[in-house]
C-alpha positions as CSV (number, residue, x, y, z in Angstrom):
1,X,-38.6,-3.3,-4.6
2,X,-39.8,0.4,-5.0
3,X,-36.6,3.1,-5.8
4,X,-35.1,0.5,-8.5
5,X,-34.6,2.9,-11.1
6,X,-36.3,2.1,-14.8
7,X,-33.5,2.9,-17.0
8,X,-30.7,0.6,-18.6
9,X,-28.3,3.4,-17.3
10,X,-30.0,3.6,-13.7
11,X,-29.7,-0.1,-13.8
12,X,-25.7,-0.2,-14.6
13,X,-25.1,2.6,-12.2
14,X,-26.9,0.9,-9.3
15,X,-24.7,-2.1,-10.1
16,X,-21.7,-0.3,-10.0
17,X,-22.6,1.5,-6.8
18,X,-23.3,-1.1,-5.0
19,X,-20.0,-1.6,-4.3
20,X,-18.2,0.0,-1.4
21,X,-14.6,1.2,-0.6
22,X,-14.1,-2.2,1.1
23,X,-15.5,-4.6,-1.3
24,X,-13.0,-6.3,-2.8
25,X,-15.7,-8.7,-4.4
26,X,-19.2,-9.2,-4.4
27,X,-21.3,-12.5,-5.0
28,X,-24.6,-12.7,-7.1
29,X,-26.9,-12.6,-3.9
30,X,-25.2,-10.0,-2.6
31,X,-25.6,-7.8,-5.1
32,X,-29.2,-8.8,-5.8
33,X,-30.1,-7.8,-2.1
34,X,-27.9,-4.4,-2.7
35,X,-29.7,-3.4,-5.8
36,X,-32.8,-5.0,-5.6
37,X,-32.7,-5.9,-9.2
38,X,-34.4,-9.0,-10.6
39,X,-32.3,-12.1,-10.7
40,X,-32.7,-12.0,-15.0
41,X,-31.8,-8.4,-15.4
42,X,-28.9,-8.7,-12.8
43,X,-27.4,-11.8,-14.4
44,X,-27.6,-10.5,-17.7
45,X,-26.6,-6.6,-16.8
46,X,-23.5,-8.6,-14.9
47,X,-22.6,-9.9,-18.2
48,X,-22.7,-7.3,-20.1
49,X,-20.5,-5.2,-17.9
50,X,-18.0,-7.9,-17.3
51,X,-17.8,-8.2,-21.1
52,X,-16.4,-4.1,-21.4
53,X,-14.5,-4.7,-18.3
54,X,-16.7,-2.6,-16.0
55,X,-16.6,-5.6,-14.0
56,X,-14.3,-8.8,-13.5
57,X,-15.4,-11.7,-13.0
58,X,-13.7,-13.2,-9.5
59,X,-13.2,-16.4,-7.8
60,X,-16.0,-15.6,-5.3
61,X,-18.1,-13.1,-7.4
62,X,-17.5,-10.0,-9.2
63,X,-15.4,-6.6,-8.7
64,X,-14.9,-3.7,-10.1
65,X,-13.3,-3.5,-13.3
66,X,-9.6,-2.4,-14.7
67,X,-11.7,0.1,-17.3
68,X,-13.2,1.7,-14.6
69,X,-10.0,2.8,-13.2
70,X,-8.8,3.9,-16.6
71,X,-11.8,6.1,-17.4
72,X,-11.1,7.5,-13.7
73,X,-8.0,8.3,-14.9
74,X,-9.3,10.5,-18.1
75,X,-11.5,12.7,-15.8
76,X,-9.8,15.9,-16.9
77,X,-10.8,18.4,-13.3
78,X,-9.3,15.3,-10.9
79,X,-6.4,14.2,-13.0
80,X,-5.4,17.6,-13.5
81,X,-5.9,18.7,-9.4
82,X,-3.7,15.3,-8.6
83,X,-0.9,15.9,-10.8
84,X,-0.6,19.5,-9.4
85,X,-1.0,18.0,-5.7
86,X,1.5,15.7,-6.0
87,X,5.1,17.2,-5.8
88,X,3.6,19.5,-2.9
89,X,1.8,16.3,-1.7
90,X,5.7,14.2,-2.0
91,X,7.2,17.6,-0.1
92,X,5.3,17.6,3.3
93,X,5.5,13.4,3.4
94,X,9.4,14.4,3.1
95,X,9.0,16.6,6.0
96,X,6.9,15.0,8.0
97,X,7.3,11.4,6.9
98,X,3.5,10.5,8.0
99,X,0.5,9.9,6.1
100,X,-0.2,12.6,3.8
101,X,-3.8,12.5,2.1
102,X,-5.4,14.9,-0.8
103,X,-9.6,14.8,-0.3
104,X,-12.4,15.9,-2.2
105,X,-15.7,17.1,-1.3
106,X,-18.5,14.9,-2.5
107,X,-22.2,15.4,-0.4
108,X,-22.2,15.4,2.5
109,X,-18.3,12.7,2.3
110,X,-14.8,13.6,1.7
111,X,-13.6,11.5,-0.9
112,X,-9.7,10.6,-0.8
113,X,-8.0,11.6,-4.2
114,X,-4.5,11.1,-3.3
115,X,-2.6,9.4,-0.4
116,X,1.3,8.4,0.5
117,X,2.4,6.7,3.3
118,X,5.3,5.0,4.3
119,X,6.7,1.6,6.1
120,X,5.4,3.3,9.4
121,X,2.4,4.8,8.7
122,X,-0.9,5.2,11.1
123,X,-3.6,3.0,11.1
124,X,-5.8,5.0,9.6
125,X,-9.4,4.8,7.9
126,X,-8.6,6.6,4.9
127,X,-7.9,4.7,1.6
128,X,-7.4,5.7,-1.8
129,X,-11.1,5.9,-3.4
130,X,-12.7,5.5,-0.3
131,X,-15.2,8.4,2.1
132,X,-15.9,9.6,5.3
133,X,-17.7,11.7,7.0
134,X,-17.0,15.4,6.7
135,X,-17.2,16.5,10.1
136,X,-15.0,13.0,11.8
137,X,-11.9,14.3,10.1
138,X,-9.7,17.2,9.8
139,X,-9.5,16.8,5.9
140,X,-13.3,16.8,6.2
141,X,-13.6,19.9,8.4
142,X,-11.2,21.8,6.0
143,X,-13.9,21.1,3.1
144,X,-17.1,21.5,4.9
145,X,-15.1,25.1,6.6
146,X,-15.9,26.2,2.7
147,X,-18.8,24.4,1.6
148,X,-22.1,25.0,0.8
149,X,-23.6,22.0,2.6
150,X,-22.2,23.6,5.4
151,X,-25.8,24.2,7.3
152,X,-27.3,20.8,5.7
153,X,-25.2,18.9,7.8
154,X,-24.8,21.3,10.8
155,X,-28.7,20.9,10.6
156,X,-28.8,16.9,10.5
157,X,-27.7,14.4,12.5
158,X,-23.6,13.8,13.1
159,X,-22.7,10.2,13.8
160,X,-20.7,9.5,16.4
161,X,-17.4,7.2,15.1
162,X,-15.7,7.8,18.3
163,X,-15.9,8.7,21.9
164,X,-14.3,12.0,21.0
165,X,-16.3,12.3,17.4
166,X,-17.9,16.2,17.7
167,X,-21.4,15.3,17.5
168,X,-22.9,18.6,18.9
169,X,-24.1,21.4,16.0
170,X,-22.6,24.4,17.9
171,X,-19.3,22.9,18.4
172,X,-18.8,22.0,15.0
173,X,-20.1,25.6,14.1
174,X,-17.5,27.1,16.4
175,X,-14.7,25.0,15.0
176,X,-15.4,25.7,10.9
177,X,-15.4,29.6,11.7
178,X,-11.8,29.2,13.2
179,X,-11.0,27.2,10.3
180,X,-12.1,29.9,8.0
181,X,-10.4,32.4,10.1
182,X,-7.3,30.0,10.5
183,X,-7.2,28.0,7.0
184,X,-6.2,25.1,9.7
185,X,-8.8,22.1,11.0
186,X,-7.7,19.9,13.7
187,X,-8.8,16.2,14.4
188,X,-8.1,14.6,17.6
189,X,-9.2,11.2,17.7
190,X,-12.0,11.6,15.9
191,X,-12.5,9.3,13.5
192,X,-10.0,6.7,14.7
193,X,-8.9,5.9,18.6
194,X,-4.9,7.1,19.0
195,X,-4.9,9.2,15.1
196,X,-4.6,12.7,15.1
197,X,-4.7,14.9,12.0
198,X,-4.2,18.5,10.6
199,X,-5.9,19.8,7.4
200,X,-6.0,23.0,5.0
201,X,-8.1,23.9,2.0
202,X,-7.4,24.3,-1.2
203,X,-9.2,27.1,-2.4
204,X,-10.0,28.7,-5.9
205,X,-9.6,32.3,-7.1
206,X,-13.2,32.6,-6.2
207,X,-12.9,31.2,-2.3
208,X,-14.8,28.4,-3.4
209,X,-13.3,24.7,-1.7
210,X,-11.5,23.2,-4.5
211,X,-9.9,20.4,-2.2
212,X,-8.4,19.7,1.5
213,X,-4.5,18.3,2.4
214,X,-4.1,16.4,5.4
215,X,-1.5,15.4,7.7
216,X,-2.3,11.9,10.0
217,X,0.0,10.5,12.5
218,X,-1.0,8.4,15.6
219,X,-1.2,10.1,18.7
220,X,2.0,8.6,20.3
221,X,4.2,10.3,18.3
222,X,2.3,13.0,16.1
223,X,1.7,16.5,17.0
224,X,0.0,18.3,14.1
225,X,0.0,21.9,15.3
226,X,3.3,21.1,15.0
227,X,3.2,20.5,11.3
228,X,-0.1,23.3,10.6
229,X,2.4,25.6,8.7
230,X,3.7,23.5,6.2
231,X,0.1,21.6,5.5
232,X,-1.4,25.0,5.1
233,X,1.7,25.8,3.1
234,X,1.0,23.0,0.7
235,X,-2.6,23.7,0.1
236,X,-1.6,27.4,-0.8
237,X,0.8,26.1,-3.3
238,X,-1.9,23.7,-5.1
239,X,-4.4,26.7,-4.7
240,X,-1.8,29.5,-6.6
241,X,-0.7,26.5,-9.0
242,X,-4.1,25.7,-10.2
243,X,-5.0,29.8,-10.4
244,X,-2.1,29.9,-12.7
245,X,-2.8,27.3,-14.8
246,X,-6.4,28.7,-15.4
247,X,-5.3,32.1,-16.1
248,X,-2.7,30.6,-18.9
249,X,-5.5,28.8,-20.3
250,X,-7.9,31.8,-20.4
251,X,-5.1,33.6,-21.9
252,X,-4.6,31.2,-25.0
């Protein structure tokens, strides 16, 4: 298969990228037809990354490894932006007592850093780790607002996830200028049938798109203009928090 890359690393990394946000495990011919690696190379790359805990061996295959999530953990720019977020993250679940999620720009995906729910929280398809599309959510709209692959995806095609998905270029346009103006996205519907959602950016000293906060509730009960102020209240906390903490460091 042409695009398998030629180096051990490119190898590894295509291994561990093979697996998505819903893969709980994968089996050996399943990852062979994801990668497209030779049945040796794959058996004994497998091997070796089960044997530094990259991987685990399953009943049914292999999944990610434990070490994975503790070299996640030592990524100094993330670690650092989710222990800021959380008290203001653990404040708005308090007031709103819905699902509260902190996301991160990656491509043309938000990526979900942080989320806390409770006993009654929306069905949602966010999870911890796992992406979307920016312009289907809120959270995603708050990022791509600020972002510079702003026209790239204006300028390709938007996938329609539900009847109400904003598939149309000029809409979308319209929408991230009121967001900019606003420093509140909306999502109605849009990525899920009966969730609705309110997002803000966190932005840096330089107005560059740091991360997003989000508010998701299902449509029966959750109004988020309701709850715009204090999402947009959190986000400019964890934007003046992380400003400070830069400026002390600069300053030692």
């Amino acid at each position: 298969m042409t695009g398998v890359p030629n180096t051990l690393l490119g190898k590894v990394m295509l291994v561990l990228n093979a697996f998505g946000a819903d893969d709980d495990e994968l089996g050996f011919a399943e990852l062979g037809r994801r990668t497209g690696l030779a049945k040796a190379t794959l058996h004994r790359l497998l091997g070796d990354l089960a044997d530094v805990r990259l991987l685990d061996r399953g009943t049914r295959g292999y999944r990610l490894g434990g070490h994975l999530f503790q070299l996640g953990m030592r990524a100094s720019v993330e670690r650092r932006l989710v222990e800021v977020s959380t008290p203001y993250l653990e404040d708005l679940y308090e007031r709103t007592h819905e699902t509260v999620h902190l996301g991160l720009l990656e491509g043309h995906e938000v990526v979900y850093a942080a989320k806390i729910g409770g006993h009654r929280q929306a069905s949602s398809p966010s999870r911890l780790g796992g992406r979307m599309p920016l312009h289907a959510t809120a959270i995603g709209k708050a990022l791509l607002a600020h972002a510079p692959v702003r026209s790239e995806v204006l300028a390709a095609p938007l996938a329609r996830r539900t009847p109400r998905t904003v598939v149309t270029p000029g809409m979308l346009r319209r929408q991230l200028a009121t967001i900019r103006q606003t420093g509140v996205a909306y999502e109605y519907e849009e990525s899920r049938v009966g969730l609705a959602c309110v997002a803000s950016p966190v932005l840096g000293h330089d107005g560059a798109v740091v991360a997003a906060v989000s508010v998701a509730g299902p449509t029966t009960r959750f109004d988020p203009r309701a709850h715009a102020a204090s999402v947009h209240a959190a986000a400019t906390g964890i934007a003046l928090t992380l400003i400070r903490r830069a400026e002390l460091t600069a300053g030692l």
